[in-house]
C-alpha positions as CSV (number, residue, x, y, z in Angstrom):
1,X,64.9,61.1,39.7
2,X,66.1,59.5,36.5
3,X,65.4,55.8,38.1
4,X,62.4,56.8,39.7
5,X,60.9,57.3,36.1
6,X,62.3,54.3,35.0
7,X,60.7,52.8,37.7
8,X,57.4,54.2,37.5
9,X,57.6,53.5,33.6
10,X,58.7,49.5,34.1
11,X,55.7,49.6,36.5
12,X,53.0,51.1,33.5
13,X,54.5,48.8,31.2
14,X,53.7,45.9,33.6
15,X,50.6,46.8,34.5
16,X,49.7,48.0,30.7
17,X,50.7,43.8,30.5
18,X,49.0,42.3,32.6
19,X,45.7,44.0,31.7
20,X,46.0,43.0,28.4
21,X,46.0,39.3,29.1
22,X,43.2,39.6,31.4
23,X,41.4,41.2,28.1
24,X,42.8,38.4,26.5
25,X,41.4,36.1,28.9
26,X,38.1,37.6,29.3
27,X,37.5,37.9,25.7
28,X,38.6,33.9,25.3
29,X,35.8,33.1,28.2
30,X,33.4,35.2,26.0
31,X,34.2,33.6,23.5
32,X,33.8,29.9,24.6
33,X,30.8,30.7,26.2
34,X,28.8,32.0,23.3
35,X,30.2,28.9,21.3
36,X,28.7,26.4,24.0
37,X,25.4,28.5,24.0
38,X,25.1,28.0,20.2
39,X,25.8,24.5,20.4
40,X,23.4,23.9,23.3
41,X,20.7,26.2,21.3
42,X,21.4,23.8,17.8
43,X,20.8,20.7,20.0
44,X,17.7,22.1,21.6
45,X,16.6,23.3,18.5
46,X,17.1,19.6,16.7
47,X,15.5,18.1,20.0
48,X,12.2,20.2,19.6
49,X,12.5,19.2,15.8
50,X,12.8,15.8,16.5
51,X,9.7,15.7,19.4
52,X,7.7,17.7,16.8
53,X,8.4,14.9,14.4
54,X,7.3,12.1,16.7
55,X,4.2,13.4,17.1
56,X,3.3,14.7,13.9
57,X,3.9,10.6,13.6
58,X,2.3,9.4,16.6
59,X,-1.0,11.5,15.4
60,X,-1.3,10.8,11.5
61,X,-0.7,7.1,13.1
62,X,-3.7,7.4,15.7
63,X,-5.3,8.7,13.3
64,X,-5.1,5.7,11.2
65,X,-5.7,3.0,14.0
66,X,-9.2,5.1,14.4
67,X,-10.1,5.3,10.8
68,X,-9.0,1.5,10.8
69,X,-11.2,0.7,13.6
70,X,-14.4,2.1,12.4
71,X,-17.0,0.1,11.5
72,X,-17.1,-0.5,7.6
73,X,-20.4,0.3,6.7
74,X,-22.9,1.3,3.8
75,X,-22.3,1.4,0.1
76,X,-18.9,1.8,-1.4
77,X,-17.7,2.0,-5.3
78,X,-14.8,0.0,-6.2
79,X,-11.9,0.5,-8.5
80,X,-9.1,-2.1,-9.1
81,X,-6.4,-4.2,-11.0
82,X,-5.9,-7.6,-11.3
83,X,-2.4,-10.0,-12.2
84,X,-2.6,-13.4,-12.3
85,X,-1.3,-16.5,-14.1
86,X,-3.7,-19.1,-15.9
87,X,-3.6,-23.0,-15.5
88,X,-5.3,-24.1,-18.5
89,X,-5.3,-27.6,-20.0
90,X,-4.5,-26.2,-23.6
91,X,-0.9,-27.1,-24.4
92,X,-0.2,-24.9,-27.2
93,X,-1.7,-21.7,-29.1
94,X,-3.0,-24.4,-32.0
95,X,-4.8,-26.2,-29.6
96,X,-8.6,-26.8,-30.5
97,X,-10.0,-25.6,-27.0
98,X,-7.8,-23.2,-26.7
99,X,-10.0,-20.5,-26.3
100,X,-12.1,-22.3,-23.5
101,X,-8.7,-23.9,-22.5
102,X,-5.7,-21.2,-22.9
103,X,-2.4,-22.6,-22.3
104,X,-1.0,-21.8,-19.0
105,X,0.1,-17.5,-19.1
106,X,-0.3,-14.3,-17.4
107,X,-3.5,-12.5,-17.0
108,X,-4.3,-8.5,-16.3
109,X,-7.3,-6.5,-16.4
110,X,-9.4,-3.7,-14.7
111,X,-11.9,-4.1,-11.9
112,X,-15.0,-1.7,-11.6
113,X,-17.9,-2.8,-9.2
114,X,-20.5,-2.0,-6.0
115,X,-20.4,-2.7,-2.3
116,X,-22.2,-2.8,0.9
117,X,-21.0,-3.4,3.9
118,X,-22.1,-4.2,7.3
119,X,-21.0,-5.5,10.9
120,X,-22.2,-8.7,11.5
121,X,-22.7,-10.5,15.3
122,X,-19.3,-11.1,17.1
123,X,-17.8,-7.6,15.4
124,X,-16.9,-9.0,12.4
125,X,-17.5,-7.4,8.9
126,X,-19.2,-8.8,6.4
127,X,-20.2,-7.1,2.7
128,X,-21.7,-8.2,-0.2
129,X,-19.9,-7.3,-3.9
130,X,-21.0,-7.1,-7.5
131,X,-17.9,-6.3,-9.6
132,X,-16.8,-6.7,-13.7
133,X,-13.5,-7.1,-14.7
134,X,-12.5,-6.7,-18.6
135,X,-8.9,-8.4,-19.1
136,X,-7.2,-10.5,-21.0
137,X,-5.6,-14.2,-20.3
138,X,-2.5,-16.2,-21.6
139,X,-1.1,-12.6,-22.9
140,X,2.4,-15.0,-23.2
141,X,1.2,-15.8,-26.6
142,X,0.9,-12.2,-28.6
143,X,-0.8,-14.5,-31.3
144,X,-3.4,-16.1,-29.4
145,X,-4.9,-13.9,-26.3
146,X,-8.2,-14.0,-25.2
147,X,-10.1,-11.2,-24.3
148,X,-12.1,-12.3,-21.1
149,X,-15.2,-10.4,-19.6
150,X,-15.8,-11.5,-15.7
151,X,-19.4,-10.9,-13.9
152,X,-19.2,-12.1,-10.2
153,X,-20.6,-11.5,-7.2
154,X,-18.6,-12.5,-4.1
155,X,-18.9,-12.5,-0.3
156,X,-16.5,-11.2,2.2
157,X,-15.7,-11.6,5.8
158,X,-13.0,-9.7,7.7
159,X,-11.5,-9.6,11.1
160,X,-9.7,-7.0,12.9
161,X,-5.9,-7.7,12.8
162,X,-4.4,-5.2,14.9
163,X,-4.6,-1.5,14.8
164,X,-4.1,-1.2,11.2
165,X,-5.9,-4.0,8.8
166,X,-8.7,-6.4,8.6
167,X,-8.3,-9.8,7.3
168,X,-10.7,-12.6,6.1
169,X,-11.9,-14.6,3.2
170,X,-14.1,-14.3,0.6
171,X,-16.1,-16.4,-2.0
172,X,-18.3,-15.9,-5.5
173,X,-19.7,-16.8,-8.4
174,X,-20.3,-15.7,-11.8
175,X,-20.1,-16.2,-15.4
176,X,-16.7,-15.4,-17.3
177,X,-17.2,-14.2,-21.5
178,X,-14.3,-15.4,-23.5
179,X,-13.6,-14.8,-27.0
180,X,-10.6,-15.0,-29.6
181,X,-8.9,-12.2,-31.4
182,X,-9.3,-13.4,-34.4
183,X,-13.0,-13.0,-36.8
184,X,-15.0,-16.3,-37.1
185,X,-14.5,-18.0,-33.7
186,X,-17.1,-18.4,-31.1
187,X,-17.1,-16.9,-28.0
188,X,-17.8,-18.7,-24.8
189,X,-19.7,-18.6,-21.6
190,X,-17.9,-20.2,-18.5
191,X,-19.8,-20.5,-15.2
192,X,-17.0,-19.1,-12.4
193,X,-16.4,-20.0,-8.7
194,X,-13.9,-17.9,-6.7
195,X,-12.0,-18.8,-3.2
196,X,-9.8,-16.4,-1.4
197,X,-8.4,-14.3,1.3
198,X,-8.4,-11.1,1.5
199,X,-6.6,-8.2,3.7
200,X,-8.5,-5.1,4.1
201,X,-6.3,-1.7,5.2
202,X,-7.5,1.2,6.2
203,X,-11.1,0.8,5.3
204,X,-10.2,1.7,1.8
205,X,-7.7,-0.7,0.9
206,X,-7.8,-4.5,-0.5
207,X,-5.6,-7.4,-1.4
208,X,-6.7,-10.4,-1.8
209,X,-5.2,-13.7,-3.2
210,X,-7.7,-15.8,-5.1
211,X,-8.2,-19.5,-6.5
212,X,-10.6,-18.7,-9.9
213,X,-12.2,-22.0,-11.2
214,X,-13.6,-21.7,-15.0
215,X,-16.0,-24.6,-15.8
216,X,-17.9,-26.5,-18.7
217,X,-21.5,-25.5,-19.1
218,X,-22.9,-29.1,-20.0
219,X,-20.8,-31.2,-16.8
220,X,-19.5,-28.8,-14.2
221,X,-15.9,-30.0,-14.7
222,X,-13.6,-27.6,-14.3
223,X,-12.2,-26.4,-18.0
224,X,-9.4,-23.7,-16.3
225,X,-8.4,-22.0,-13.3
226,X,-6.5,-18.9,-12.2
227,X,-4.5,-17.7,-9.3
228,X,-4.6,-14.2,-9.2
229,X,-3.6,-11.2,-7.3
230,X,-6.1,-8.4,-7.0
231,X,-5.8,-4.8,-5.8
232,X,-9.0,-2.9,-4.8
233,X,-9.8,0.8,-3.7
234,X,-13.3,1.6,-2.2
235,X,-14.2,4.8,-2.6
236,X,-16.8,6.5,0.1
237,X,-17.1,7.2,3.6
């Protein structure tokens, strides 16, 4: 009797056993399952993120290309800066021409002007500008800068490049005002030619490099010139 409830107790105890590492088991399956579901849900979830981002991308980029692609047309205001450097004959802040003449130097000032624009035959994109600029030239020489006041009107032709910019050139003419900072000296009057190229993004956008030729009233010979670096905005539709 006695090793029959041994028996039947070793047997419990076994059993008791090996249910408890199937539990084991079971619960370590669980386990690892639910971890590989939560991994596969991050990595779908950084997956949908990832699509989402490419075309929240792909549409602010089409939306671009079309705006870039749209005829530029009508009347647009114009805001802008300018940086250039000055290559003047003057040699030195005593120099008697030097306000005509300014010694080579770096130049800034503000642009403010009016556009129209239109498409010419072929596709191309021509517009018509009359812009001011109030700067001043050879600011190297805090003793000797001259204000300058620029009335032009230029040309411009652009070309589609690609989705995203038009490019061209553009020319003008106008009249520049110079005058020194100090009381008792004369201001003068340049006549002003202007050569370029220009890069147009977005339909709202300008750069453009230009060659700026100052010259004398009585012969046409050139008194100064600038290269300079302009940045434009157009506002309007």
């Amino acid at each position: 009797m006695v090793k029959q409830i041994l028996l039947a107790s070793s047997l419990i105890l076994s059993f008791n056993g090996f249910a408890l590492a199937a539990t084991k088991a079971e619960q370590a399956r669980i386990d690892k399952a639910r971890a590989e579901k939560a991994r596969a849900d991050k990595a779908r979830a950084e997956r949908l993120k990832a699509e989402k981002a490419r075309a929240e991308q792909a549409a602010k980029d089409a939306a671009i290309a079309k705006e870039n692609a749209k005829p530029l047309e009508g009347f647009k205001i114009m805001l802008g800066g300018t940086l250039g450097v000055g290559i003047g004959a003057g040699v030195s802040p005593s120099d008697p021409n030097a306000i005509n003449n300014p010694p080579s130097g770096l130049n800034l000032g503000l642009k403010t002007g009016i556009s129209y624009f239109s498409t010419a035959t072929g596709g191309s994109t021509v517009g018509l500008e009359a812009n001011s600029t109030i700067g001043v030239r050879n600011i190297d020489f805090a003793n000797s800068y001259t204000p300058q006041y620029a009335f032009s009107f230029d040309f411009l032709q652009l070309f589609q490049a690609g989705e995203y910019a038009k490019v061209g050139y553009t020319v003008g003419a106008g009249v520049t005002v110079r005058n020194s900072n100090s009381s008792g000296t004369p201001y003068t009057i340049l006549p002003t030619l202007k050569v370029g190229v220009a890069a147009l993004a977005n339909n709202h956008q300008k750069f453009s490099l230009d060659w700026v030729s100052y010259l004398q009233q009585n012969s046409g010979a050139p008194y100064s010139s600038d290269i300079m670096l302009t940045y434009a905005y157009y506002f309007g539709k």
